[in-house]
N, C-alpha and C positions, 0 to 999 in steps of 0.2 A: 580505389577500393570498391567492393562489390556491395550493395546495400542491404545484405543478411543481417539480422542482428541473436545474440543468443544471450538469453537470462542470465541469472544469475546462478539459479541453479542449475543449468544446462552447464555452465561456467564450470561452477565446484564438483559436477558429475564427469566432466572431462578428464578435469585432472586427478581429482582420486582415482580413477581409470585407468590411466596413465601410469602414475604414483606404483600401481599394483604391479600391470605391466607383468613381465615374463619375472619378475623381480619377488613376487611369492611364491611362486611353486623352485626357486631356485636357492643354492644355498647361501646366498647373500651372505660378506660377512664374516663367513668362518673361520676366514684366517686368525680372527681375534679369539677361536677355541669357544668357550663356553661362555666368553663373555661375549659372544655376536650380538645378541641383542642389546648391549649397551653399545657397543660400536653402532648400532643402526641410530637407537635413539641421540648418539653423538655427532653421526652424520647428519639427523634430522637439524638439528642445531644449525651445521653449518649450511644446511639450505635453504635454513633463514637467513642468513646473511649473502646467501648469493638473492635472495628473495628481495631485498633492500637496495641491492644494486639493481636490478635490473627494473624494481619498482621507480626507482630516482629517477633512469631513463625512458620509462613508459609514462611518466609524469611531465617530461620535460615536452614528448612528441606525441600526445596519447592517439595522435589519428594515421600515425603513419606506423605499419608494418616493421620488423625490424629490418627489413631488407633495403627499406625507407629511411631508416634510422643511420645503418650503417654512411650512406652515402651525404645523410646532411650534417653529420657529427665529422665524415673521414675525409669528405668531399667527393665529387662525380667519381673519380676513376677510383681511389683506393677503396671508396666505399663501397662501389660496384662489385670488386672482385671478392672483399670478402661479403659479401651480401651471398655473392655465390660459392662462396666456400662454404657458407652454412647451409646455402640447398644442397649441397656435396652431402655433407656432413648427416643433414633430417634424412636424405634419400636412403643413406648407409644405415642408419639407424632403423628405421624404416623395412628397408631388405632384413637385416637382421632378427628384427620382432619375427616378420614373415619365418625366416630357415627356423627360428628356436621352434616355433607353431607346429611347422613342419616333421622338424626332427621328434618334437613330443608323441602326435599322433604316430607315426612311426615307430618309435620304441613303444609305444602302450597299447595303442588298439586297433591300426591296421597296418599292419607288421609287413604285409603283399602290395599296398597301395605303393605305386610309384610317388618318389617325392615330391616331383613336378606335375603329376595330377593333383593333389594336395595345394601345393603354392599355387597352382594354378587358379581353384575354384576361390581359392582365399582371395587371391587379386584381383581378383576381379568382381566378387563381392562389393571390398574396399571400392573400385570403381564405382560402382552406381552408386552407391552410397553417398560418396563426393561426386557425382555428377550432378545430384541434388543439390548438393550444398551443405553449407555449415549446418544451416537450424535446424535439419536433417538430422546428421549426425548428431547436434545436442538434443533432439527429439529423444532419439534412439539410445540417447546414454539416459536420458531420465526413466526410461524402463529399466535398462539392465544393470545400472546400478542398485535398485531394488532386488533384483535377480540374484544379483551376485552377493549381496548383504546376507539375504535367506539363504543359499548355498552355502554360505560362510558358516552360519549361524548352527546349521543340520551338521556339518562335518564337522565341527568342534564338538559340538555338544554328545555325537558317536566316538570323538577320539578321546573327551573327558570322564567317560562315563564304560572304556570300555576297557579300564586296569594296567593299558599299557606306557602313561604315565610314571615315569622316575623322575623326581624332582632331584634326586643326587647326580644326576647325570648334567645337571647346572654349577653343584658344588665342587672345592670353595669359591667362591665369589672372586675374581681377581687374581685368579690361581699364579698366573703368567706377570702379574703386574699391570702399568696401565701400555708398555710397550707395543704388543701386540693390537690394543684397541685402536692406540693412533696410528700404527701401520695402517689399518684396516680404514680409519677416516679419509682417505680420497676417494675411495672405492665406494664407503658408503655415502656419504655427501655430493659424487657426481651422478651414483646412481641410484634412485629415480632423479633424486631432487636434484640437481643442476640441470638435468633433461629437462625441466620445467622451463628454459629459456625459449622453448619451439611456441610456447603460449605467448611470447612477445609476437607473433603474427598474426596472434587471435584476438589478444584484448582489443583492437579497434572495433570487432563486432559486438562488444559488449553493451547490453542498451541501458546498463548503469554504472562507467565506466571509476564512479566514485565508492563503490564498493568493491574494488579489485584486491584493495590491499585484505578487507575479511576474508575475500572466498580464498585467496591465493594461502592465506593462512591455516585456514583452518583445514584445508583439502590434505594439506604438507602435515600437518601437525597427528590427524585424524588418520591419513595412511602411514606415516614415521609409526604412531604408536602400534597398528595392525601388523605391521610387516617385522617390527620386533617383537608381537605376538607372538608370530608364527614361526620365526627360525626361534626362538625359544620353546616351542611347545614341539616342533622337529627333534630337537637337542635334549630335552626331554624323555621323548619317544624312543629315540634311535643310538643317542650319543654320537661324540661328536666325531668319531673315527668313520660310524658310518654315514652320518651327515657329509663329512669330506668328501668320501667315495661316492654317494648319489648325485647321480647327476641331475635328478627331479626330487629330491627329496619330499618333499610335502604328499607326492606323490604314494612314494614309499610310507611315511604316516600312516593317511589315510586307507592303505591295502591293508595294514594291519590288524586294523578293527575288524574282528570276527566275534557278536555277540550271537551267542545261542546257536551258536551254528546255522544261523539263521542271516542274520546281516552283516553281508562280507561285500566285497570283490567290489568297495566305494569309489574305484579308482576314478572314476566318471564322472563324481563331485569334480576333481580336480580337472580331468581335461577339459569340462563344459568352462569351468573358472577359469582358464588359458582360451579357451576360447573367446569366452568374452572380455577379458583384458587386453590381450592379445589385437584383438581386432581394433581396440579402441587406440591404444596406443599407436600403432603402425596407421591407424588411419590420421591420428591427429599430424603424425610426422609427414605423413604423406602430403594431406592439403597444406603444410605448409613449405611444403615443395612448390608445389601449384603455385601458393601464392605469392612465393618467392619468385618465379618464374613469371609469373603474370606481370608482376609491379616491377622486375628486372629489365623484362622487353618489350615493356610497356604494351602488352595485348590486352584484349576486349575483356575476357573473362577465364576462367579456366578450366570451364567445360569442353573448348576446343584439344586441352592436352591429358586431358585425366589417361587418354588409351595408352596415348604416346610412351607418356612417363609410368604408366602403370605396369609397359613392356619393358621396361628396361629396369622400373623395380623386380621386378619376376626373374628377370635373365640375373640380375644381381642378386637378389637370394639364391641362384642354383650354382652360380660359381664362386659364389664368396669361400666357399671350403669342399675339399674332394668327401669329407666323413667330419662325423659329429664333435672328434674330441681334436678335429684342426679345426673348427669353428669357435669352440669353447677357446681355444689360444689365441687363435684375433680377437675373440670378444675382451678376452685379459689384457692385450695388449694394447686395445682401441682406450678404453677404461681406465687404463693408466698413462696412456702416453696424450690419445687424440684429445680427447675430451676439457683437459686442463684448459685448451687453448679457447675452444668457445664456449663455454662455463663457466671461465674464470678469466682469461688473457684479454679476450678481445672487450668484455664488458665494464672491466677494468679500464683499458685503456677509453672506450668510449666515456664510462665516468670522467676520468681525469680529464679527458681533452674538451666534456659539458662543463665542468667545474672551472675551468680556465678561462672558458669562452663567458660565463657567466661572471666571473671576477671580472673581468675584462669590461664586458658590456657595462657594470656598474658604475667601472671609473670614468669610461666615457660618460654616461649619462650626469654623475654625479661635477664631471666638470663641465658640461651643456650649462646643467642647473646653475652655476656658479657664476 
């Protein structure tokens, strides 16, 4: 491991960062109709309970990486390969944030730029950024997390105040039953919050690694309740017919607001707020590529690979999908199919096989004592 270390609050500004991701300005959710936002806050739920698992096992090894993890729980070679199945999996994740980036600025405000000058300037941002380094990165999330808070704060308070507010467009409560909400909970429970496992690569740089379980908490709990803010106040705005059919809704929101014919055309709240989530997340996914990569093949550091891997995340955002609504269908398919397995499958399995090994070690010891 590299000897960065990042606070506490660099910690809980990462991942509410994270947390927001392409996941606010999106319709999160909607399947469950007008009760989205209780599907979000019931997702929240369960990623506390993915939050408990993967705490168990950052408790068990809190200096090794997960990629570290993988291979002392699975052994040298199984552990290896899924070690690298999850730098598969961040790199994908990673590409992904990048094209949504992409595709946003594209459809909203430079409609002529080539997509690949776009992803371009983006990745390679993200490079120097992590060429620095972690405390870098956490530096820089402790400003624009402030940033983003007040950008938050400005475009609610022009969407609250500017009549285009229907609170019936939430009525009745439960319309559908509770059926549609729990269809809707894998979706919302993997995503942000099961993505939260890429921060098992980072809790080792933490320089109070005994405060992990608040920050991890309250970061999950503080963006669950924002992100069912906001597809509620969407749903609201727009109903959920057009909520379905946007593909940036919050987007769409915020355009609406025309007070006095004076304050209009907000849409710029929102791409600055994509941009700086955006950034945050695809970068945290990123160094944990790196670091996955570093501690796999056992190299110096990994500022030697940041270009490397930065070129091949780039080339994988521009052919992950030929147009925006084939991208939108792997993203669905990724979300319900991929995800289960390292979010849920393999942390699982690593639980049960630490619990074993821990039952285990007792009886020996406890017949030693004997």
């Amino acid at each position: 491991m590299e000897k960065e270390k990042i606070s506490v609050i660099q910690l809980f500004a990462l991942m509410f960062l994270l947390d927001m991701g392409t996941t606010l300005v999106e319709s999160h959710g909607i399947s469950a109709q007008k009760d989205a936002w209780l599907a979000i806050l019931l997702g929240m739920f369960g990623g506390i309970v993915l939050f408990f698992i993967y705490y168990f096992l950052f408790r068990q090894y809190p200096n090794l990486p997960l990629t570290g993890l993988t291979r002392k729980i699975f052994g040298k070679y199984l552990g290896w390969i899924i070690g690298l199945l999850y730098i598969l999996y961040f790199l994908m994740i990673a590409a992904d944030n990048v094209r949504d980036f992409g595709d946003l600025l594209l459809t909203s405000a430079m409609t002529e730029t080539p997509l690949l000058a776009i992803n371009l300037l983006f990745v390679l941002t993200m490079c120097y950024v992590l060429y620095l380094g972690i405390e870098v990165l956490g530096r820089t999330a402790e400003v624009f997390i402030v940033i983003l808070l007040v950008l938050g704060a400005i475009g609610n308070f022009f969407v609250l105040i500017s009549g285009n507010v229907d609170l019936h467009n939430l009525q009745p409560f439960l319309e559908n039953g509770w059926k549609p909400i729990l269809t809707a909970l894998p979706e919302t429970s993997n995503t942000p919050f099961g993505q939260m496992v890429v921060f098992m690569m980072l809790l080792p740089y933490l320089n109070r690694s005994g405060l992990v379980k608040k920050v991890w908490l309250s970061a999950l709990i503080s963006s669950g309740l924002i992100l069912s803010w906001t597809i509620s106040l969407n749903v609201a705005v727009l109903g959920v017919e057009e909520v379905e059919r946007s593909t940036f809704p919050l987007l769409s929101t915020i355009g609406k607001v025309n007070l006095f014919e004076f304050i209009q055309r907000l849409d710029s709240i929102v791409v600055f707020t994509l941009l700086i989530t955006v950034f945050f997340k695809a970068s945290i996914f990123f160094y944990g590529v790196l670091i996955g990569i570093v501690d796999l093949f056992r190299l110096k550091n990994h500022q030697q690979i940041v270009l490397p891997i930065g070129c091949i995340l780039l080339y994988w955002s521009m052919i992950r999908a030929s147009d925006f609504s084939e991208h939108i269908e792997e993203g669905s398919y990724v979300s319900s199919y991929v995800t289960v397995y390292f979010h849920i499958a393999f942390p699982l399995l690593m639980l049960l096989v630490a619990l074993i090994r821990n039952r285990f070690k007792k009886k020996v010891r406890s017949k030693s004592n004997a």
